[in-house]
C-alpha positions as CSV (number, residue, x, y, z in Angstrom):
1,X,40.3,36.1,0.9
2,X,42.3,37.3,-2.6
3,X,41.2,34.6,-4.4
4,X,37.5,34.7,-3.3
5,X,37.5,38.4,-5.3
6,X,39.5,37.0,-8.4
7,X,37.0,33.8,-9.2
8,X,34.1,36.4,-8.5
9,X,36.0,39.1,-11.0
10,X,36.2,36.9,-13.7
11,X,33.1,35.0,-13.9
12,X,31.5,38.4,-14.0
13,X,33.3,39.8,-17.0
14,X,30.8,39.2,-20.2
15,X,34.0,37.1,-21.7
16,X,32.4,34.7,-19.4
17,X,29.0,35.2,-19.0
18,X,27.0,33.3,-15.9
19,X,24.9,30.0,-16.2
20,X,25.5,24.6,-15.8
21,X,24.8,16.5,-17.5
22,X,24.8,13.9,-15.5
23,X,26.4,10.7,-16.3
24,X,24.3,10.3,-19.6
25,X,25.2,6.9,-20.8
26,X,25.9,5.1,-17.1
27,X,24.7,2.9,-15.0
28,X,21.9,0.1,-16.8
29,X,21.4,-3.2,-15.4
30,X,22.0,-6.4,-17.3
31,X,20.0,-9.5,-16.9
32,X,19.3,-13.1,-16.9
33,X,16.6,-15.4,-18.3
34,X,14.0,-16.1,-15.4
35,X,13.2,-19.7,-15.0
36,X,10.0,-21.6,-16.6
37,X,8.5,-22.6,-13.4
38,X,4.3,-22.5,-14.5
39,X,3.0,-20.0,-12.9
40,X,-0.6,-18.4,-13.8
41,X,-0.7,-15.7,-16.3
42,X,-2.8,-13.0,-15.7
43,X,-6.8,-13.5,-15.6
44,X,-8.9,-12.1,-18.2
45,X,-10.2,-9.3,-15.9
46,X,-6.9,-8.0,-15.4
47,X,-5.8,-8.2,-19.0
48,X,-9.2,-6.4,-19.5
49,X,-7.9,-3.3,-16.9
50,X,-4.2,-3.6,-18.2
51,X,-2.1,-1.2,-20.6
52,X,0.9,-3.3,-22.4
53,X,3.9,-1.7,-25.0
54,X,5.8,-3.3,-26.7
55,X,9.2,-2.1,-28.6
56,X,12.0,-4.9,-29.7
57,X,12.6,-6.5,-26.5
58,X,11.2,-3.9,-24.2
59,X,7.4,-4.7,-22.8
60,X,6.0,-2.2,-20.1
61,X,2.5,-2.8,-18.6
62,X,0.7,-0.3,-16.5
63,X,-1.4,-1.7,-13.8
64,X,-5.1,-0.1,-13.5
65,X,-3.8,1.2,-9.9
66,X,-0.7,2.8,-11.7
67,X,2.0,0.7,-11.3
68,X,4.5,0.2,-14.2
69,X,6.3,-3.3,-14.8
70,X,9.1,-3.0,-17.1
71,X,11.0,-6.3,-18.8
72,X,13.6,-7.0,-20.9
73,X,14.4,-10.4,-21.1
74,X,17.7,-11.0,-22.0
75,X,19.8,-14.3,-21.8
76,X,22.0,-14.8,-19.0
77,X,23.1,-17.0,-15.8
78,X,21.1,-14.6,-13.7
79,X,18.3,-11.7,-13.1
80,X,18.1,-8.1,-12.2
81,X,15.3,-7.0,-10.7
82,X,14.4,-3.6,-9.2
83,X,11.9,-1.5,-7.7
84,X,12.1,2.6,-8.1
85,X,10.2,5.0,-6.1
86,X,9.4,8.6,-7.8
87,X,10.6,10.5,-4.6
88,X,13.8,11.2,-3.0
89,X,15.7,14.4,-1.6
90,X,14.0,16.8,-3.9
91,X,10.7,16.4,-3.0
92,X,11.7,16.9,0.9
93,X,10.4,19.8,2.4
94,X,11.9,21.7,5.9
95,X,9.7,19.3,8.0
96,X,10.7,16.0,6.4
97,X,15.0,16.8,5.4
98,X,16.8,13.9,5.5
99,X,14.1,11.0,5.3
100,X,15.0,9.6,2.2
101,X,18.1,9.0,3.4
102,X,17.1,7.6,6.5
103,X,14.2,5.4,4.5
104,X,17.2,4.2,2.6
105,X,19.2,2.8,5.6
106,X,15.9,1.5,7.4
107,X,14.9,-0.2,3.6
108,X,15.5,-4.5,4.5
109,X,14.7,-3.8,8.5
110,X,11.4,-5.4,10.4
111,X,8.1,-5.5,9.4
112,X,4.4,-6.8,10.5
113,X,5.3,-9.7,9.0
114,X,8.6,-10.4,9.5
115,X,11.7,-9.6,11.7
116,X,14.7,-8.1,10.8
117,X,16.9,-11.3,11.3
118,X,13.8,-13.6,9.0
119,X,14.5,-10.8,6.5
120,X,18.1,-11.0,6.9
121,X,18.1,-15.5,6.4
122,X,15.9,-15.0,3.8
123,X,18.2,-12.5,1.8
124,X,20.7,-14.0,2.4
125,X,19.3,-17.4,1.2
126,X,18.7,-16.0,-2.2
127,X,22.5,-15.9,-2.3
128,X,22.6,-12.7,-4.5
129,X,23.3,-8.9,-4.2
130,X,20.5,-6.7,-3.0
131,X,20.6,-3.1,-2.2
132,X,18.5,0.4,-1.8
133,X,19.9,3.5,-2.9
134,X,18.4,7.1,-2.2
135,X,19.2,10.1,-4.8
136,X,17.6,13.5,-5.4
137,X,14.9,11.9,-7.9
138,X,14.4,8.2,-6.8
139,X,14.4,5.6,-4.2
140,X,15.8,2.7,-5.7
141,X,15.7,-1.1,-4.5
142,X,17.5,-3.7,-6.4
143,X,19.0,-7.1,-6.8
144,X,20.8,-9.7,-8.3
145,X,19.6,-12.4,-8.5
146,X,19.0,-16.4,-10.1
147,X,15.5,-16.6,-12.2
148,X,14.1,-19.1,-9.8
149,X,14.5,-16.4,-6.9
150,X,12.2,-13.6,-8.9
151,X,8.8,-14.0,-7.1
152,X,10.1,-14.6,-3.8
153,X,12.0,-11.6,-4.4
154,X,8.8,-9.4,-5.0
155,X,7.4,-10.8,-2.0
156,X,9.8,-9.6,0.0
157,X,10.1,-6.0,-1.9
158,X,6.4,-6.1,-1.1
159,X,6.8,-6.5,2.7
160,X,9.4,-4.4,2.7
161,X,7.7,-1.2,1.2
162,X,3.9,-1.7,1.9
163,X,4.5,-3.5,5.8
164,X,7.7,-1.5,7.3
165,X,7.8,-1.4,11.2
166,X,10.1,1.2,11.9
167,X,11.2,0.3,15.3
168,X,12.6,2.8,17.3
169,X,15.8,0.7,18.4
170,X,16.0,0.4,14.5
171,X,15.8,4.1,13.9
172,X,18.3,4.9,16.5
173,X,20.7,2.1,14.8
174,X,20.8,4.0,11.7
175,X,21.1,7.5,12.9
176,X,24.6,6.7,14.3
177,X,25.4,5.3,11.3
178,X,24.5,8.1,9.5
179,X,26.1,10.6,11.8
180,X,29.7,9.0,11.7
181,X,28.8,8.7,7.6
182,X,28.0,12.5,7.6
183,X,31.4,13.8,9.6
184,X,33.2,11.8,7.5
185,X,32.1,12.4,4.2
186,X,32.8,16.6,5.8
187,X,36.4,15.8,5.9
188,X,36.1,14.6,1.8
189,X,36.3,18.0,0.0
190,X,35.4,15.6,-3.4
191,X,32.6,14.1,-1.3
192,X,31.3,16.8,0.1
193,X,31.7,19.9,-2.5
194,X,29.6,18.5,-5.0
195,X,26.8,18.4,-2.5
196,X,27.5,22.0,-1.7
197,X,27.0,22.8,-5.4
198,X,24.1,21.4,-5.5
199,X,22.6,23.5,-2.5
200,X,24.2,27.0,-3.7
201,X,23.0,26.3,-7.5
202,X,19.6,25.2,-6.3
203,X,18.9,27.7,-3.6
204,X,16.1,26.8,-0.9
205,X,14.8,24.5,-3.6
206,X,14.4,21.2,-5.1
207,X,17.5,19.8,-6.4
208,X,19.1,22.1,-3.7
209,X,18.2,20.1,-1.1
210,X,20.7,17.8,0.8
211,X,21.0,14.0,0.1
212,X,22.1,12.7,3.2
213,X,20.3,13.4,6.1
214,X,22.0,16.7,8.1
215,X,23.1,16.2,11.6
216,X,20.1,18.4,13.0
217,X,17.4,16.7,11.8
218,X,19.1,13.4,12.5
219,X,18.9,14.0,16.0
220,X,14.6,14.9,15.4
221,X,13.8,12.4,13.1
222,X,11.3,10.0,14.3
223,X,9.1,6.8,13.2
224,X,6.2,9.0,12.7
225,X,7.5,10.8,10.2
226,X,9.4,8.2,7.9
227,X,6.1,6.4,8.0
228,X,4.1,9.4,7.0
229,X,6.5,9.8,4.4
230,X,6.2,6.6,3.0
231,X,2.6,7.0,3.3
232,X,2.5,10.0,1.1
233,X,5.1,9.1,-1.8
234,X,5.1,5.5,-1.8
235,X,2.0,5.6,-4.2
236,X,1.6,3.0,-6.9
237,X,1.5,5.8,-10.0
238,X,5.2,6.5,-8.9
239,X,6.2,3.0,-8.7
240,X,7.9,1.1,-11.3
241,X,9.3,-2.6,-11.1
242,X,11.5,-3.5,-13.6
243,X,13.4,-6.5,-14.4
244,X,16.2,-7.8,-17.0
245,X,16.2,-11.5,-17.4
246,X,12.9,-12.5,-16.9
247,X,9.5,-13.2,-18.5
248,X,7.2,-10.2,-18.7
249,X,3.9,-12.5,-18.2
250,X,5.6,-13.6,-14.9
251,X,6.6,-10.3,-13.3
252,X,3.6,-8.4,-14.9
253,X,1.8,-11.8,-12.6
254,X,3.8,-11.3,-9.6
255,X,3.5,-7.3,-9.5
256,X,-0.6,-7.7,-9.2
257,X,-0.5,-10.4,-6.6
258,X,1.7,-8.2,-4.4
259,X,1.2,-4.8,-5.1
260,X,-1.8,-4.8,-7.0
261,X,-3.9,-3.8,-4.3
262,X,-2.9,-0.5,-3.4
263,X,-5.3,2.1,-3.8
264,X,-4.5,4.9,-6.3
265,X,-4.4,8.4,-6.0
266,X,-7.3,10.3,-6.2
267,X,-5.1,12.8,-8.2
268,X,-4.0,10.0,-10.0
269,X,-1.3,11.1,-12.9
270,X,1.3,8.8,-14.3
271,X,4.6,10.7,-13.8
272,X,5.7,11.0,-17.3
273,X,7.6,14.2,-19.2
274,X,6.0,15.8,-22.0
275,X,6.7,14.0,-24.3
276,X,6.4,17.2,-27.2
277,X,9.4,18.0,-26.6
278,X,11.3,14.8,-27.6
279,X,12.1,13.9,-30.9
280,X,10.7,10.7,-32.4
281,X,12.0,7.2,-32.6
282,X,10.7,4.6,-34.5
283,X,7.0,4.8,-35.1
284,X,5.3,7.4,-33.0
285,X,7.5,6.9,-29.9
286,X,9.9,10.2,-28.8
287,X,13.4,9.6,-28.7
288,X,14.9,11.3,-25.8
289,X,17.8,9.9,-23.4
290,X,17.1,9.5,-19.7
291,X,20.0,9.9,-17.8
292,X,21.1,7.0,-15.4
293,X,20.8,8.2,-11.7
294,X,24.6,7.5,-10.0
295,X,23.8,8.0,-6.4
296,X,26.4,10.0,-4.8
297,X,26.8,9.6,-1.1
298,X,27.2,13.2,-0.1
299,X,26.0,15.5,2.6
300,X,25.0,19.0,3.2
301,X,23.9,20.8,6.0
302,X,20.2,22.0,5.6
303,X,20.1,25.8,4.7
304,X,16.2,25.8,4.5
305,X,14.6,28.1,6.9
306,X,12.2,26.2,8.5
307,X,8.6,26.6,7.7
308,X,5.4,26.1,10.1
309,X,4.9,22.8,8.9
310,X,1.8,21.9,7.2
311,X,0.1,18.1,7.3
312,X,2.8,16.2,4.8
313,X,-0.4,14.8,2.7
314,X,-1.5,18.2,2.0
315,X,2.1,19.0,0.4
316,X,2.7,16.4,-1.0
317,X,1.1,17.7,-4.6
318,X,2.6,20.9,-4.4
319,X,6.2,19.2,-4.1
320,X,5.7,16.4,-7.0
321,X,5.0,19.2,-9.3
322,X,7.5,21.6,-8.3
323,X,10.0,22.8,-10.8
324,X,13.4,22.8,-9.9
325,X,14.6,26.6,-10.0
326,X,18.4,27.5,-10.6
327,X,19.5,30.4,-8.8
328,X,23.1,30.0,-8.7
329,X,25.2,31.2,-6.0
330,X,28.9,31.2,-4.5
331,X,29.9,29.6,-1.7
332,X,33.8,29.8,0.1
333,X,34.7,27.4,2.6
334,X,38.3,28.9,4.0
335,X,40.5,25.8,5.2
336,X,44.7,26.6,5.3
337,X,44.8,23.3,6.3
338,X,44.3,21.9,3.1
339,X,47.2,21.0,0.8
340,X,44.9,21.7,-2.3
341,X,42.1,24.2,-3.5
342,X,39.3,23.1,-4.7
343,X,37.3,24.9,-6.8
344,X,33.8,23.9,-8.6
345,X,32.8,26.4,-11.4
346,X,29.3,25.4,-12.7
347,X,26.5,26.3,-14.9
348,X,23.1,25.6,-15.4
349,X,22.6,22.3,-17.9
350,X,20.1,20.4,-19.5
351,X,17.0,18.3,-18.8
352,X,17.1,14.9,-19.7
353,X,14.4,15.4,-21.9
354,X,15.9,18.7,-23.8
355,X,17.2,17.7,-27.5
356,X,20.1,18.9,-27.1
357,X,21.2,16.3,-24.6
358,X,23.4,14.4,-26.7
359,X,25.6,17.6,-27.9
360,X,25.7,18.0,-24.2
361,X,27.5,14.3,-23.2
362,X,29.4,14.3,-26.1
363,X,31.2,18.6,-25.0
364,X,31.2,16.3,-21.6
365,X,33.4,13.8,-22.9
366,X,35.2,16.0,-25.3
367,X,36.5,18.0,-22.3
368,X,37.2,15.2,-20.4
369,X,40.1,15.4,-17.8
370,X,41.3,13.8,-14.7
371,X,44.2,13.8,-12.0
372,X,47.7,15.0,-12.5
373,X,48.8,11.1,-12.7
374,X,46.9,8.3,-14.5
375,X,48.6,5.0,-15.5
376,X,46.5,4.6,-18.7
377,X,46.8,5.6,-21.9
378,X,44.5,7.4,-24.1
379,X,41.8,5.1,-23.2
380,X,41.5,7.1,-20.1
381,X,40.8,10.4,-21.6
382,X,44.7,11.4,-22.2
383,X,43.5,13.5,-25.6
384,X,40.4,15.2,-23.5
385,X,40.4,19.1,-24.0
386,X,41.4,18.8,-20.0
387,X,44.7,16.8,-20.2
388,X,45.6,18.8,-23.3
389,X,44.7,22.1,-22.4
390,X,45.5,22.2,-18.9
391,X,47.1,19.1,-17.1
392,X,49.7,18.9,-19.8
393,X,50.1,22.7,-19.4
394,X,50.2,23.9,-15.8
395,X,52.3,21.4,-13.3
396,X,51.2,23.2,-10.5
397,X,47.5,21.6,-11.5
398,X,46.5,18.7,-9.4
399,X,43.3,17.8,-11.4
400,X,41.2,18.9,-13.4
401,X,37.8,17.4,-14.7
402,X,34.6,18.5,-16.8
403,X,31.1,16.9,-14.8
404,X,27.2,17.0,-15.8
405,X,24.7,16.4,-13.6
406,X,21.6,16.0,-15.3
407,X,18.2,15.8,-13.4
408,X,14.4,15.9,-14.9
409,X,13.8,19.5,-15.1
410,X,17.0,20.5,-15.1
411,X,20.8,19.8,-14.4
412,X,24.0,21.1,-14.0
413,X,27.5,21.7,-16.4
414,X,30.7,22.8,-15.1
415,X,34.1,22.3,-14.6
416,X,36.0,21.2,-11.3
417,X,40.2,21.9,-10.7
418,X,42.5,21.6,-7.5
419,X,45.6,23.2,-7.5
420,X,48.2,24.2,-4.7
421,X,47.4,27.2,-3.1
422,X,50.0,29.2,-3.9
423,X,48.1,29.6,-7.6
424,X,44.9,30.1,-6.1
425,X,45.2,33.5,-8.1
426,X,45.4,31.7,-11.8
427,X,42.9,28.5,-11.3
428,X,39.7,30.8,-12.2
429,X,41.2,32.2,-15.5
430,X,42.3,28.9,-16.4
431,X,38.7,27.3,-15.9
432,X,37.4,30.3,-17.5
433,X,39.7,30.2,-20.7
434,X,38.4,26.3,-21.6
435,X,34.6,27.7,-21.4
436,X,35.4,30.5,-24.0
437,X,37.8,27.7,-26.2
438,X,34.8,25.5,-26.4
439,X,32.0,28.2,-26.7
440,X,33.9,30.8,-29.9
441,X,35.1,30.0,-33.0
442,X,39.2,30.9,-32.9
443,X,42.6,29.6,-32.3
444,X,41.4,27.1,-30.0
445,X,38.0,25.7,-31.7
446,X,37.3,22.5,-31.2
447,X,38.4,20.5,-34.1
448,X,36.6,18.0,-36.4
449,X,38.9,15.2,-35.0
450,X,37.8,16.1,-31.6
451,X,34.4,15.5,-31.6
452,X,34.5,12.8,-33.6
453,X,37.0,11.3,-31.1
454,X,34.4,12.5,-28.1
455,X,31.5,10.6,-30.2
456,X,33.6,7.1,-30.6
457,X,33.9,7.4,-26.5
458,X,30.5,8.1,-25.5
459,X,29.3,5.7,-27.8
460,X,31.9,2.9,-26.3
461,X,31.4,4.2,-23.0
462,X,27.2,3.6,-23.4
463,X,27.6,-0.1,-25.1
464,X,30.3,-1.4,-22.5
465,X,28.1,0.0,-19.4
466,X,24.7,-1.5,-21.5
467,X,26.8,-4.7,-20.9
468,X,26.6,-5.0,-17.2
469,X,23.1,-6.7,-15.8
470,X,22.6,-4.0,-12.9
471,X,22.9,-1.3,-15.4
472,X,20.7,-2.6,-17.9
473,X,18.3,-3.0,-15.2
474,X,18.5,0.8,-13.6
475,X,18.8,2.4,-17.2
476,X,15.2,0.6,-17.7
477,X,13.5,1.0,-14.9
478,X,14.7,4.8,-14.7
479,X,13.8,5.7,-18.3
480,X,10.4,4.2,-17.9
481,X,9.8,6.1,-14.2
482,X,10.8,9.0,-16.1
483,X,9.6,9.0,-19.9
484,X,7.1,6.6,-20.0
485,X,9.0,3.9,-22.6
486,X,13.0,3.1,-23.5
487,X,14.5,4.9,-25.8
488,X,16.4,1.7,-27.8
489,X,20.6,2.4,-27.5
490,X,20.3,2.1,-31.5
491,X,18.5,5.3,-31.3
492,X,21.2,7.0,-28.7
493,X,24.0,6.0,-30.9
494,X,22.1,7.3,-34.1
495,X,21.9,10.9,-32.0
496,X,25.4,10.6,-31.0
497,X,26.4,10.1,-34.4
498,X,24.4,13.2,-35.6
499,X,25.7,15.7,-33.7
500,X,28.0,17.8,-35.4
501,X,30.8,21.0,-34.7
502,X,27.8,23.5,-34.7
503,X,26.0,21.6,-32.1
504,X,28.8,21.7,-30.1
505,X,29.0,25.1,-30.2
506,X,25.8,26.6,-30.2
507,X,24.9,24.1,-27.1
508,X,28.5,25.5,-25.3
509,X,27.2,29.2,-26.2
510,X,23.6,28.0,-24.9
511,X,25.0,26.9,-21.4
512,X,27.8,29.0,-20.7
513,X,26.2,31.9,-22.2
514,X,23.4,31.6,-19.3
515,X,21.0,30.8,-22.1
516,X,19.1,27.8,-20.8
517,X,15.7,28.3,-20.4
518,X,13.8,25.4,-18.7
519,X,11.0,25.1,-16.9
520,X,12.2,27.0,-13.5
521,X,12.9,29.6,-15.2
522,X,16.7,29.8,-13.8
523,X,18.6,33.4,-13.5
524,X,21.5,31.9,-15.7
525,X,24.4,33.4,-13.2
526,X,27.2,31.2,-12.7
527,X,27.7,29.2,-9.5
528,X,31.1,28.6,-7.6
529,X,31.8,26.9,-4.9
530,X,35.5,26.8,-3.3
531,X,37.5,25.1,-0.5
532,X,40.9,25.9,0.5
């Protein structure tokens, strides 16, 4: 196909050179004030075994099993409260594709203790929202809720995650809803593209493996193996149960009735980045930004070879400690039938915990973009680099948008477009022209009134999201999962504020230059995926 040569010929001229944030400031979870029912605080041998920090409103306690409880108790007319899991799609291997996904689906089903219509009544009695979520880094379970509701709550997270059943009629339930989810979400290309990505950047690896469960293993998948699964990553040092809106004496109480018991690992290790790396906050505590996991129902078909499998206990170390390798890649998916193309043009990005993280959101926002038509004004990104540079310039361009996805360990940067076919032949060197505009000083520099416009947003974009409960609540409970302690949104803003033009530009050279160098030790070459 003539345009599969032309996106190859120009991301291999040096003009362009080959290398890739996630939704940086997204997705926290507010919450409300827990009752005052008297409940027992915690007896002086636990307090003796316990580790508490404390930073403004933020407590975290670490269990001596290795569980971490997380508060931040904010008024309100209600409470968040969630439980996050250190596993997910990247740690899969070829044996156990597609379980997180299915462990997801199978999350409020029976258990030894109860069936799945008692769990349903009682859910539904708490009268709130409750949910579980699988991504590439976490399993997350979480609710809304009212304070009074917060240890019953537990109970049930606790019956739910230590006591599943797994029944086979169950199982079989959820993999036809997962195979009519997967063919659908085929027939998506701004579903299912992204997913692609993901596997071509991240080759046979890690962050390359697929989300939702692919329509092979579905039809292989059996109890055995979710519950050996759960067995092997449901471990309390990757646990963490956080909560917004309620007392941290009471949850801190709750979490060792209910999960106190579980038996650490004799590897025991509290998953926590290094924290050298980071700069510092107040006192002695590092001040990087964790990036808020937006799960992204999207599918993939497996491209692993499979492996003789090996007992899923012995792997699992190996797994938890693998580093996620960029290897870039293209992909062409030819489809006439389309009345767009759809082309993904991507380089390796930054880890959460890389410095440079906040020059990173803020080129994010600064590019920008969006679809051809938007009824908003320029609240809606209408002076991004995108809508300036390339909606505003080219009618035949049908959208247009910069994305970050930005993981642990690593992430990825890029720019996506659709356009009619008929200019398949010019979408590459216009993708390629607002790397270089970004990345050199010239004509088309980004300007002082630029970034500081791309600052105001992210900055607005972070303190509006910090206002919803749910958010609050995941931006907590992920940042502690991942760094150990919260990183205030004072200290965010303060970053935000500090970056300046030569940031901007020496991160742009640093990514689209194939300069990253994390800890996979990626081959910087540029990844592109196309459909159309």
């Amino acid at each position: 196909m003539a345009s599969r040569q032309i996106l190859r010929s120009f991301f291999q001229k040096p003009k362009y050179p080959t290398t890739s944030l996630f939704a940086l400031f997204k997705n926290a979870i507010p919450y409300r004030k827990a009752s005052t029912a008297t409940l027992p605080l915690q007896s002086e041998a636990v307090k003796a075994l316990t580790l508490t920090q404390t930073s403004g409103i933020t407590h975290i306690t670490t269990l001596p099993n290795g569980v971490r409880v997380t508060t931040e108790n904010t008024p309100g007319h209600f409470s968040a409260v969630g439980l996050y899991v250190d596993a997910g799609s990247r740690y899969e291997t070829p044996r156990t594709t597609g379980v997180s996904h299915i462990v997801d689906r199978l999350a409020f089903k029976s258990t030894k203790t109860r069936t799945n219509e008692q769990i349903q009544i009682e859910l539904e009695s708490l009268g709130g929202n409750i949910m579980c979520a699988s991504s590439r880094e976490a399993i997350m379970y979480q609710a809304a809720i009212f304070p009074r509701d917060v240890p019953h709550l537990l109970e049930i997270l606790a019956d739910v995650i230590r006591n599943p059943l797994i029944r086979h009629d169950e199982l079989a339930e959820q993999q036809q809803t997962a195979l009519y989810e997967l063919r659908e979400i085929w027939q998506k290309p701004d579903m299912i593209l992204p997913e692609l990505l993901h596997t071509v950047a991240y080759k046979d690896n890690t962050l390359g493996n697929p989300m939702l469960c692919p329509e092979e293993k579905l039809e292989s998948m059996t109890p055995e193996l979710i519950r050996e699964y759960i067995k092997a990553w449901y471990r309390p040092e990757r646990i963490v149960i956080a909560a917004a809106g309620a007392p941290h004496e009471l949850l801190v109480e709750m979490t060792e009735k209910y999960f106190g018991d579980m038996t650490k690992s004799l590897d025991f290790k509290s998953h926590v980045i290094k924290t050298s790396v980071l700069g510092s906050t107040t006192g002695n505590k590092p001040t990087s930004k964790s990036s808020l996991y937006k799960t992204i129902t999207t599918a993939a078909t497996s491209i692993l070879n499979p492996n003789l499998p090996l007992p899923l206990a012995a792997s699992t170390s190996a797994h938890a400690t693998q580093k996620a390798h960029y290897t870039g890649g293209e992909l062409y998916l030819e489809q006439s039938t389309l009345p767009h193309t759809h082309v993904y043009v991507a380089f390796e990005g930054l880890p959460i915990h890389d410095p440079d993280i906040y020059a990173l959101a803020t080129l994010q926002m600064l590019l920008g973009g969006g679809g051809s038509f938007s009824a908003g004004g320029p609240g809606k990104g209408m002076y991004t680099r995108l809508f300036t540079h390339v909606l505003n310039q080219y009618a035949w361009m049908e959208s247009c948008m910069c994305f970050n996805h930005c993981y642990t360990d690593s992430g990825v940067f890029g720019i996506f477009a659709s356009c009619r076919p008929e200019y398949n032949h010019a979408v590459a060197d216009v993708i390629a022209q607002q790397f270089d505009y970004v990345s050199t000083q010239g004509r088309y520099a980004v300007t002082q009134q630029e970034l500081n416009r791309a600052k105001n947003q992210l900055m607005s974009s972070l303190l509006m999201n910090l206002e919803s409960r749910m958010v609050q609540l995941e931006d907590l409970g992920r940042q502690v999962q991942v760094h150990g302690f919260k990183v205030p949104v004072e200290v965010m803003c303060q970053k935000i504020k500090e970056v300046t033009l030569e940031d901007l530009l020496r991160v742009a050279e640093r990514v689209f230059r194939g300069r990253v160098t994390n800890e996979g030790k990626g081959t910087g070459n540029v990844t592109i995926v196309a459909q159309g």
